[in-house]
C-alpha positions as CSV (number, residue, x, y, z in Angstrom):
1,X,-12.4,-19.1,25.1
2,X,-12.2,-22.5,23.9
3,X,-15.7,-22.5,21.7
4,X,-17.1,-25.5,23.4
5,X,-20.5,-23.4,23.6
6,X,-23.1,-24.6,20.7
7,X,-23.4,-20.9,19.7
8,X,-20.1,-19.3,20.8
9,X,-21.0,-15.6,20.0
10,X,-24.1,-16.1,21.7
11,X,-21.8,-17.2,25.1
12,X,-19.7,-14.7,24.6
13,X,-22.3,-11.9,24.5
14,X,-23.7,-13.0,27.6
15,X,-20.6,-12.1,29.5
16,X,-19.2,-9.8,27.5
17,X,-22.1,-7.8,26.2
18,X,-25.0,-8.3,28.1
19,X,-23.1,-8.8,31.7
20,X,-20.8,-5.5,31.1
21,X,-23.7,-3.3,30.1
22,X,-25.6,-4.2,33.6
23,X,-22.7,-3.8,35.6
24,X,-22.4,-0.4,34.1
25,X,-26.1,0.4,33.8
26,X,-25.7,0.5,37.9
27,X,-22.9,1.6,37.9
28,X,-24.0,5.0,36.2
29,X,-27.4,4.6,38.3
30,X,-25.1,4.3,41.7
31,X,-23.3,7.9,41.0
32,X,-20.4,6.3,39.5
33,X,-17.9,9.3,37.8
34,X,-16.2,7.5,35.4
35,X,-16.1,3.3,34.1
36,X,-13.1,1.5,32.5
37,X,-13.7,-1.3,30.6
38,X,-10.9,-3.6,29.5
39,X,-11.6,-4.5,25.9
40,X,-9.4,-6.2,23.7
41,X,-7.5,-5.5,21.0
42,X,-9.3,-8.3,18.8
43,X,-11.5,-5.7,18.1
44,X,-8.8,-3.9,15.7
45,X,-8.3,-7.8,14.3
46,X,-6.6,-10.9,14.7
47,X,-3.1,-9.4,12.6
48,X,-1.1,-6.8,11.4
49,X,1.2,-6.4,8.2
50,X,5.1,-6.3,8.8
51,X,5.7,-2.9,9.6
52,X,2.1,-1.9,10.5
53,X,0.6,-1.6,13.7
54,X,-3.1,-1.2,15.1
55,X,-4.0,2.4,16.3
56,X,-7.0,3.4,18.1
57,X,-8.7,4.8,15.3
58,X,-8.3,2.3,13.1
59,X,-11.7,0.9,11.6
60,X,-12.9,-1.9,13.9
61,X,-12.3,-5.7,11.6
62,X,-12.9,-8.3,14.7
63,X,-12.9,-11.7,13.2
64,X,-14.1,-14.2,15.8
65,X,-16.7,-14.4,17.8
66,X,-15.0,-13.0,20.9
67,X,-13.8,-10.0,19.3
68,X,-17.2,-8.8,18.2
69,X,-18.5,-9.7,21.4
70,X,-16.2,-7.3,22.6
71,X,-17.2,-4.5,19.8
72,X,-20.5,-4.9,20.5
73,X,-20.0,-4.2,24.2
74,X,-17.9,-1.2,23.7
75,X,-20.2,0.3,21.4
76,X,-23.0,-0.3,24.1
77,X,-21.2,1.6,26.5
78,X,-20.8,4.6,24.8
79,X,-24.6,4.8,23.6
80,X,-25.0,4.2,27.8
81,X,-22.0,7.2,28.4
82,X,-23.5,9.5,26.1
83,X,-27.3,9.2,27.9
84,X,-25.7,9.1,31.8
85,X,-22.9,11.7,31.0
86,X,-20.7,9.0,33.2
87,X,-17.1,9.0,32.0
88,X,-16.1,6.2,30.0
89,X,-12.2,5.0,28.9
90,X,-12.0,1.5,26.8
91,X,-8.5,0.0,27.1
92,X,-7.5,-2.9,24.2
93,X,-4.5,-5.1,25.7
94,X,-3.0,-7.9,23.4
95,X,-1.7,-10.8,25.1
96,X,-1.7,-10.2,28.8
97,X,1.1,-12.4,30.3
98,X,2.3,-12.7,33.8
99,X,1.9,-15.0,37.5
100,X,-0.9,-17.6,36.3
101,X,-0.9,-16.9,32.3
102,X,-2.5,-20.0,30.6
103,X,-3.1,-21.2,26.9
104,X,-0.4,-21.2,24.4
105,X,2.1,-18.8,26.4
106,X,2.1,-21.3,29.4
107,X,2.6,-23.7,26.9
108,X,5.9,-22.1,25.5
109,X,7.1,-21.2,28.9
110,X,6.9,-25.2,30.4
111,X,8.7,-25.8,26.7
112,X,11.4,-23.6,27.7
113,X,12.1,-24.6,31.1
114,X,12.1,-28.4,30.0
115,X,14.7,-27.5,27.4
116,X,12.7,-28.6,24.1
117,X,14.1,-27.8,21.2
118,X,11.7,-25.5,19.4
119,X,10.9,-25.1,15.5
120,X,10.7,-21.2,15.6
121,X,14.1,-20.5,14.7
122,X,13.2,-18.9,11.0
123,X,10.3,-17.0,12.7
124,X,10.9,-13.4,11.8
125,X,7.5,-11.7,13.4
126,X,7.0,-8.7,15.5
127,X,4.3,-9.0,18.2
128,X,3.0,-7.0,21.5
129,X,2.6,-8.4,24.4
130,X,1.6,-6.1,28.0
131,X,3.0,-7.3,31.4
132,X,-0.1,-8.1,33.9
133,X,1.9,-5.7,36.2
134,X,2.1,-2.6,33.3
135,X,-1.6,-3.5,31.9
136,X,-2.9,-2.8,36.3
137,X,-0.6,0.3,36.2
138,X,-2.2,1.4,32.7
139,X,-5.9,0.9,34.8
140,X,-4.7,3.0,37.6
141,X,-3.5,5.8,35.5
142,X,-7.3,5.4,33.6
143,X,-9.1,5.9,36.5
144,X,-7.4,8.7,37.8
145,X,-6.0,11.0,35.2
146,X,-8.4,13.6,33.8
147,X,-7.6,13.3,29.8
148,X,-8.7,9.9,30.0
149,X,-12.1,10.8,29.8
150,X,-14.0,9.3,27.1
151,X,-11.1,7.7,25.4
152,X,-10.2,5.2,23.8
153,X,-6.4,3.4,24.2
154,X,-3.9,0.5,23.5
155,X,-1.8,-0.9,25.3
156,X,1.3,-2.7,25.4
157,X,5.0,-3.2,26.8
158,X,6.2,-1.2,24.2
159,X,8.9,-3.3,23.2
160,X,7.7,-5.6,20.4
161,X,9.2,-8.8,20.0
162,X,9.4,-11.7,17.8
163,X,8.8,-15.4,19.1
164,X,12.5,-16.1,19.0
165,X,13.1,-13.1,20.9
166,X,10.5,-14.1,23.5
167,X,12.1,-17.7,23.5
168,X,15.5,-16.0,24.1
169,X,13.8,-13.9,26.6
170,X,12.0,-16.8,28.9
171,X,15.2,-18.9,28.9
172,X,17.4,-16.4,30.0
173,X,14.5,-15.8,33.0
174,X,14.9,-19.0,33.4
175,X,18.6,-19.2,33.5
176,X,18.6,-22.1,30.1
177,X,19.9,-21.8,26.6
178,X,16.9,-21.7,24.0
179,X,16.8,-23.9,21.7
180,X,15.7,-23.1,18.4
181,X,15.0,-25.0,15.2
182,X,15.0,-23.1,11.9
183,X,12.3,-25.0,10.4
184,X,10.6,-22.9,7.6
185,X,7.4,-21.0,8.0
186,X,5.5,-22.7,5.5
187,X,5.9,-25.6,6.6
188,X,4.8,-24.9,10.5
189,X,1.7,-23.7,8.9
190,X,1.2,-26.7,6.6
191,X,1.6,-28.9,9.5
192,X,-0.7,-27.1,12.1
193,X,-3.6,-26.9,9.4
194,X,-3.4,-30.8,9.5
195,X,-3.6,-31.1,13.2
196,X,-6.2,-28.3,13.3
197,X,-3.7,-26.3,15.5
198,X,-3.6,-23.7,12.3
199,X,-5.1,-20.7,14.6
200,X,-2.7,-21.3,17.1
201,X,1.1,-21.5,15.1
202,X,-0.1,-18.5,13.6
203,X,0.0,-16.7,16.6
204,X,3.5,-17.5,17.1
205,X,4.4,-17.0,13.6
206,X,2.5,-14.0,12.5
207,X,2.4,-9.9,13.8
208,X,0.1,-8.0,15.4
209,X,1.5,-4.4,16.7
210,X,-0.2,-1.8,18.9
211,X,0.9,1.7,18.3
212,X,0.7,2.9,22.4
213,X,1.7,6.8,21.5
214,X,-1.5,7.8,22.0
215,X,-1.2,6.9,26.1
216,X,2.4,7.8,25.9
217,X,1.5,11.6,24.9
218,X,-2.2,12.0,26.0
219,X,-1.3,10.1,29.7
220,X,2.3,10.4,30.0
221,X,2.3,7.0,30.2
222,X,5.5,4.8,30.5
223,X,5.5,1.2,30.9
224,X,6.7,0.9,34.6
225,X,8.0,-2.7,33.9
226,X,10.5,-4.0,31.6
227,X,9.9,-7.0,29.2
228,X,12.8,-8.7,30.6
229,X,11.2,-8.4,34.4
230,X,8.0,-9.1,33.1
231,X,8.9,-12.0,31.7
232,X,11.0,-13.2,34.9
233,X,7.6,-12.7,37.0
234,X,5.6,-14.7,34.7
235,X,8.3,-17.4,35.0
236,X,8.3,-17.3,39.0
237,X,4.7,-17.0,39.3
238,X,4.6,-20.6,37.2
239,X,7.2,-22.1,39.5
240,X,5.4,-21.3,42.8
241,X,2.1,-22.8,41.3
């Protein structure tokens, strides 16, 4: 994920493509019923307008090279489903966060526990996020429940929130008092395009919703876990490591 590779889409499709269509491949040749494959939902696109969210039909836009790596493999399986007859359901989580979450949401949660003040006081997004413990429920319910079947499905908490909200959230886990900065959008973004961090503050800045009523009414899905406990696991899973 970090793009060291000289040809990152090549990389990617190794794993992603190349990799996933093998396993299945055998999988199909083995006598296996039905094969869930845990996409992602840069394959919708990196963003969604205020007040929009992605849906499963939506017009694949993936704009990096993992993304289409993901595309490319979900569209492989289902040319490989339609000639074995074996039972395929794609599932596209956003940001999975939970016990041993890395990156940028580790980042923010040693931020919070230290105390730092943070500069995402004016930040007025909306973003998904799935539990690690809701996304394995979601898995289980794919492999088991019959109008699954050759589908296709997002996934989330379903409670979207904006970064100052998940600050809120982690320091209450946390049992701290989040401290936010109201320091203007603009110039976030001016700063993290000098630094070459521009990628990264947009993600905590910007929105990107899932609409999840397509598992809610087609599954019966609810998320088992709340944000708030989800968030509290994360937090303890960090602490023990």
């Amino acid at each position: 994920m970090k793009d060291a590779a000289a040809d990152s889409l090549v990389a990617f499709r190794q794993v992603n493509v190349q990799a996933t269509l093998n396993l299945a491949r055998q999988a199909a040749a083995a006598g296996v019923k039905r094969f869930v494959f845990i996409s992602s939902v840069k394959v919708n696109g990196e963003c969604t307008f205020p007040g929009q969210t992605f849906a499963e039909s939506d017009v694949p836009a993936p704009q990096d090279a993992y993304g289409q790596s993901k595309h490319e493999a979900e569209q492989g399986l289902r040319r490989l489903a339609a000639d074995t007859g074996m039972e395929l359901v794609i599932v596209r989580p956003p940001l999975v966060y939970g016990p041993g979450v890395k990156a940028n949401f580790a980042s923010l949660m040693r931020a919070v526990q230290r105390g730092w003040p943070l500069p995402l006081g004016a930040v007025h997004n909306r973003r998904s996020l799935v539990a690690l413990d809701n996304l394995v429920n979601f898995i289980v319910t794919c492999v088991t429940h019959p109008q699954a079947a050759n589908q296709t499905f997002l996934v989330s908490d379903g409670d979207d929130l904006s970064t100052p909200d998940l600050v809120r959230g982690l320091a209450r886990a946390a049992g701290m008092t989040a401290r936010l900065i109201p320091v203007p959008v603009w110039i976030l973004q001016v700063g993290a395009a000098l630094v070459g961090q521009g990628a990264s503050v947009q993600r905590l800045v910007g929105n990107l919703q899932v609409d999840i009523s397509k598992a809610r009414a087609l599954l019966g899905w609810v998320p088992p876990v709340t944000v708030e406990e989800g968030l509290r696991r994360a937090l303890a899973g960090m602490q023990k490591s």
